[in-house]
C-alpha positions, -999 to 999 in steps of 0.1 A, spaced: -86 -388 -287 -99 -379 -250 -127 -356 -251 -108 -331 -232 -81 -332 -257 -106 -330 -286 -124 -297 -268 -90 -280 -265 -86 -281 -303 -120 -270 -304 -112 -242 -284 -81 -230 -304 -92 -236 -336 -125 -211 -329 -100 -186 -311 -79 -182 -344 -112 -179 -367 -128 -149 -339 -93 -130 -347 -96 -135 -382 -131 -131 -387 -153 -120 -357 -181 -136 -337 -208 -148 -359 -233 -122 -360 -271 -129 -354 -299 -108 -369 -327 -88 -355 -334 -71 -318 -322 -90 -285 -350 -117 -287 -348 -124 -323 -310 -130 -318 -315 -151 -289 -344 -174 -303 -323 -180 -337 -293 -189 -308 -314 -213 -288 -325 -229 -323 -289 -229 -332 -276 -250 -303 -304 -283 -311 -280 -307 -331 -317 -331 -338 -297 -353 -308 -296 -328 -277 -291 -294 -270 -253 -284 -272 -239 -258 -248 -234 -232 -281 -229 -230 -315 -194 -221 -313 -166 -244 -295 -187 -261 -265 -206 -287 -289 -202 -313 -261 -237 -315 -233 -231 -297 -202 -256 -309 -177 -253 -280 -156 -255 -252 -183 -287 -273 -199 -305 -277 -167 -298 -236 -159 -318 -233 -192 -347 -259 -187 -372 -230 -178 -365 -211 -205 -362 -239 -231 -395 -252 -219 -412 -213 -225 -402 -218 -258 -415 -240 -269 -392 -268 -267 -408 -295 -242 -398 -328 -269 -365 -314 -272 -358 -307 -237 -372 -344 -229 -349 -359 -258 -320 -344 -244 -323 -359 -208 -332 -393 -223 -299 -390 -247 -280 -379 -218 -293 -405 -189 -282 -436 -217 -249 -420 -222 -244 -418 -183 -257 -449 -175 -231 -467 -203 -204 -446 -179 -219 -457 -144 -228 -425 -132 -238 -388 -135 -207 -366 -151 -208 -329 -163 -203 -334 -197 -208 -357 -228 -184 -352 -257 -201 -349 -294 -190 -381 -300 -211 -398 -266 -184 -399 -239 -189 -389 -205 -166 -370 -183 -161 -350 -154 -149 -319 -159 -124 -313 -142 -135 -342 -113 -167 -354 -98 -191 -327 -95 -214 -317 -63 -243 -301 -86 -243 -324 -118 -273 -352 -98 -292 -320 -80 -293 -305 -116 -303 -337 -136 -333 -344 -111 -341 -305 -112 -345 -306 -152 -361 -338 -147 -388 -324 -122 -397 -297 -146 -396 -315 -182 -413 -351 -169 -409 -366 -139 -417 -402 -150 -381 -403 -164 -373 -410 -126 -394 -440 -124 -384 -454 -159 -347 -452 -151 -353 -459 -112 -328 -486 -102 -301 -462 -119 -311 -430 -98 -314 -450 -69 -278 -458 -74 -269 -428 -80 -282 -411 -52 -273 -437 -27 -232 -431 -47 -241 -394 -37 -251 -393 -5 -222 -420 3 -190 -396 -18 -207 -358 -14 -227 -356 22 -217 -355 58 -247 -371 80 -226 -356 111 -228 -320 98 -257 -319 72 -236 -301 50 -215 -315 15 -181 -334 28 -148 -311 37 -130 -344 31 -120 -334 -4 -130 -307 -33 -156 -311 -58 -158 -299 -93 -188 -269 -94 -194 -240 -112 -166 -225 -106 -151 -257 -116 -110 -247 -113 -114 -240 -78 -108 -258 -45 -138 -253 -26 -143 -272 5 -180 -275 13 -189 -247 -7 -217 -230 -2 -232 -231 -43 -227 -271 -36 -243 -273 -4 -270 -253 -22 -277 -278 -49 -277 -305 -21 -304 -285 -2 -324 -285 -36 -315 -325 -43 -330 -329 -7 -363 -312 -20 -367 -318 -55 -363 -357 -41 -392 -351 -16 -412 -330 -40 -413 -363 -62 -419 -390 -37 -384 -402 -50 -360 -423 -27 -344 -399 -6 -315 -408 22 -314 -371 27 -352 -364 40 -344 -367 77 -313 -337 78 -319 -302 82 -300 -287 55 -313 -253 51 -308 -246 85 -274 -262 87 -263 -237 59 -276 -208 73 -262 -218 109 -224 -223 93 -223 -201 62 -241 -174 66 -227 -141 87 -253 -115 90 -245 -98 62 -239 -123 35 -227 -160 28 -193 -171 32 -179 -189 -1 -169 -219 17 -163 -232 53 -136 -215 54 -148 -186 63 -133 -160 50 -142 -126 44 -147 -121 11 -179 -117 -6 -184 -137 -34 -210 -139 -67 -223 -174 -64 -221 -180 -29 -247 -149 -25 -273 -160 -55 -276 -200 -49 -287 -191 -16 -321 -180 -29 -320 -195 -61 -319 -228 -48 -349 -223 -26 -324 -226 6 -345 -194 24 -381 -189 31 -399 -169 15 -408 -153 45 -370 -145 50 -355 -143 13 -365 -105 9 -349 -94 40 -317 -113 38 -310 -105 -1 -311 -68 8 -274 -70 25 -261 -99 3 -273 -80 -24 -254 -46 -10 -225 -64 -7 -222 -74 -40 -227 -36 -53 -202 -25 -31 -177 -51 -39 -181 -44 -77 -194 -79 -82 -222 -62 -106 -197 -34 -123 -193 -27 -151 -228 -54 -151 -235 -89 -133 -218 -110 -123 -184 -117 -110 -172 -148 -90 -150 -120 -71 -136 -88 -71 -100 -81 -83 -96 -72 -47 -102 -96 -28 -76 -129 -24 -79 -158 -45 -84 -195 -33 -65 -224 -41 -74 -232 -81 -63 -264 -96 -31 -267 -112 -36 -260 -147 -59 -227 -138 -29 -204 -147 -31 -214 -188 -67 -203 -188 -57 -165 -183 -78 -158 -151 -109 -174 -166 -123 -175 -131 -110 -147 -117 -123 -114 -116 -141 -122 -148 -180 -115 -159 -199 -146 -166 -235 -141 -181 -249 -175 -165 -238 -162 -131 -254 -128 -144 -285 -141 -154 -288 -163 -121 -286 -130 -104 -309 -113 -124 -339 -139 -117 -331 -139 -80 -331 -96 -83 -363 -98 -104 -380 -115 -71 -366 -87 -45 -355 -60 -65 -379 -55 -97 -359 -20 -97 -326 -31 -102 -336 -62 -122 -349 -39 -153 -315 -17 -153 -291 -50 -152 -318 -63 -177 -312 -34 -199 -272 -43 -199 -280 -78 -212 -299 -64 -238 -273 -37 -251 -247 -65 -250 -266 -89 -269 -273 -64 -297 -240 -46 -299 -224 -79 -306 -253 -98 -323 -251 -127 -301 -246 -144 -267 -214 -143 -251 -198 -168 -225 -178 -144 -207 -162 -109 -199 -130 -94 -186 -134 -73 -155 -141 -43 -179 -165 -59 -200 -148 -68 -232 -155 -100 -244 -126 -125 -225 -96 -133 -245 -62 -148 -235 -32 -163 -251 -50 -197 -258 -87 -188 -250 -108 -165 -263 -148 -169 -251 -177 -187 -267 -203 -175 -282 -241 -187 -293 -248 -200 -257 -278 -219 -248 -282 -196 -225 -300 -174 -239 -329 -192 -237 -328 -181 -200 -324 -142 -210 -350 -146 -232 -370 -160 -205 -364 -134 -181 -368 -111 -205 -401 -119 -217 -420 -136 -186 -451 -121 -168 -444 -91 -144 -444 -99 -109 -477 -95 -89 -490 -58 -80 -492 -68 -42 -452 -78 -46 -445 -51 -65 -456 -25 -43 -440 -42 -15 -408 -37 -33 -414 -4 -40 -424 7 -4 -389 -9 6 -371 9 -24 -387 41 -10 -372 34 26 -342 25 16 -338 60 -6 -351 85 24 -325 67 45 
C-alpha cells in the first residue's frame, strides 16, 4: 500500500473512534500532560509526530521540537531519530518530509523547500558530527538543493515552480517561510564550516528588499496585500533580522496580525476568513478548509517564542490560552476551527498527542528573559499605551 494511502486509513479510522469515544485524555496539570505526550510519541525507533493518527516521521514537525525534546531530557533519542531518519533518506536518494511506520520516504505533497534547512537545523543542535559522518550525502544534497530550490540571479527560492511547505496545500511561489528556511540553511551551513554554495548571496537582505512592505511581510512574491501567520513569524524565527532591527520591525507585523484576527480567538491562523485565498492544490477541497482560516498550535507556538523575545507581555496571556486548552481537553491538539473548537470535517477530524508539546513545554518552563530586556520591553509597552 502507498504510505499516503495507508495514512488516510489512519486518518479515518481515528476520526470514527474520536466520535465514538473522545480524545484520549492525559492526566495531571498542562506539563504533566505534555511530558506523558512527548514520552508517548518515542516508538524505541524515532519520535513519531503523535500518538494518535500521524505515526509516520515528519522532519519538519521533529526539528520544530528539537529544543524542547533536547530540555527534556531526550538528547539519545533526539540523536537516534536523525540517524534512523538520514538511513531511510539516503535508501530514497534524498531528503523528503515524511517516513511512513513502515520506513518509506515521501514527499508530502511534493518536494519541500524547508525539509534540508530543518534536517541540518536539528542536526546543529543535537550533534553536529552527524554532518561529517554522512558528508558525501549532504553534500549531494545540498548541491540537489541549491540546483532545484535557489535562484543565484535573485538570492531568493526559485518562482519557477511551487514547493511543498508548511502550509503544504498551497501554491506558494517563493514564499517567504521558504525563503526563510533558505536564509537559515545559508547560516546554519556557515555556522558549521559545512560546504556551502550559498555563502556568497545576500539573502537576508534580498528578503527584506522584495518581501517586506513597511508594515509587514508579503506571503509570497506575489505581493499581495494580505497579512498572513507564517509569513510574519519565520521572519524572526529564522534569524532573517538583526537583532538590532527584530524588536522594531515585529511591533507592526505583530499589529497586523491582532488586527487581522490572526491571534483570535488565540494564535495562530495562516489567514483571516477575510482575506482571499491562494491557489491550493487540487485535492485541498476534501480536507474541509484544513488550511484555511484554521488555528494551528505549531504555527501558535512559533509565534509565541518569537512574542516571548519582543513582547514578554503578550507572550504570558497567549501562554495562558495554551495552557487552558491543554487542560480542558487533557491533551495536545493539532488544530482548531476559526472559533476554537477542535477541527473536524466530513473525513478529517484533528490529531491529537502531538510531539509538540515538547515545544509548549519548553516555552513554558524556560528561564525568564534578562532584566535589561525585560525592562526594555516594558518601557516600549508603556509608550505604546500613553499613545
Amino acid at each position: 500500500m502507498f504510505p499516503e494511502a495507508a495514512s488516510c486509513l489512519r486518518m479515518l479510522k481515528r476520526r470514527s473512534q474520536v466520535k465514538r469515544q473522545g480524545f484520549h485524555a492525559y492526566s495531571g496539570d498542562h506539563l504533566e500532560i505534555c511530558r506523558d505526550i512527548v514520552e508517548s510519541c518515542w516508538n524505541g525507533t524515532y519520535f513519531q509526530t503523535s500518538n494518535g493518527h500521524f505515526k509516520d516521521f515528519y522532519l519538519r514537525d521533529f526539528a520544530f521540537c528539537v529544543k524542547g525534546l533536547l530540555r527534556l531530557g531526550y538528547r539519545t533519542e533526539a540523536k537516534k531519530t536523525l540517524l534512523y531518519s538520514i538511513e531511510v533518506f539516503k535508501k530514497k536518494g534524498h531528503v523528503t518530509t515524511t517516513i511512513s511506520p513502515d520506513k518509506q520516504a515521501y514527499d508530502v505533497p511534493r518536494y519541500a523547500a524547508d525539509s534540508l534547512p530543518l534536517l541540518v537545523h536539528a542536526i546543529r543542535q543535537v550533534d553536529p558530527t552527524i554532518l561529517r559522518t554522512h558528508e558525501r550525502f549532504f553534500l549531494q544534497q545540498i548541491q540537489e538543493y541549491y540546483d532545484k530550490v535557489f535562484d543565484p540571479d535573485t538570492s531568493l527560492v526559485t518562482t519557477r515552480t511551487f514547493f511543498s511547505s508548511i502550509k503544504d496545500l498551497s501554491e506558494r511561489y517563493s514564499s517567504t517561510y521558504d525563503n526563510c528556511m533558505l536564509s537559515m540553511l545559508r547560516d546554519d551551513l556557515t555556522a558549521l564550516g559545512f560546504f556551502n554554495p550559498l555563502k556568497e548571496h545576500d539573502i537576508k537582505n534580498a528578503i527584506l528588499k522584495t518581501l517586506w512592505n513597511g508594515r509587514f511581510f508579503y506571503e509570497d512574491t506575489t505581493k499581495q496585500n494580505i497579512v498572513t501567520g507564517d509569513a510574519n513569524v519565520f521572519p524572526f524565527w529564522c534569524g532573517v533580522i538583526s537583532s538590532r532591527d527584530a524588536f522594531g520591525m515585529f511591533r507592526p507585523c505583530l499589529h497586523e496580525m491582532q488586527q487581522t484576527g490572526l491571534d483570535t480567538p488565540f494564535p495562530l491562523k495562516y489567514s483571516s476568513a477575510q482575506e482571499p485565498i491562494g491557489r491550493m492544490v487540487w485535492f485541498e477541497p476534501f480536507s474541509g478548509g484544513y488550511e484555511r482560516d484554521t488555528i494551528w498550535a505549531h504555527l501558535g507556538l512559533c509565534f509565541l517564542e518569537v512574542v516571548q523575545q519582543y513582547h514578554e507581555y503578550h507572550f504570558q496571556s497567549y501562554l495562558r490560552q495554551y495552557q487552558v486548552l491543554i487542560e480542558k481537553y487533557k491533551t495536545f491538539l493539532e488544530v482548531f476551527d476559526r472559533k476554537g473548537s477542535p477541527f473536524t470535517s466530513t473525513f478529517y477530524t484533528c490529531d491529537e498527542a502531538m510531539l509538540w508539546a515538547a515545544w509548549y513545554h519548553d516555552l513554558a518552563t524556560k528561564d525568564k528573559i534578562s532584566n535589561k530586556q525585560q525592562a526594555k520591553i516594558s518601557n516600549a509597552h508603556n509608550k505604546g499605551r500613553k499613545r
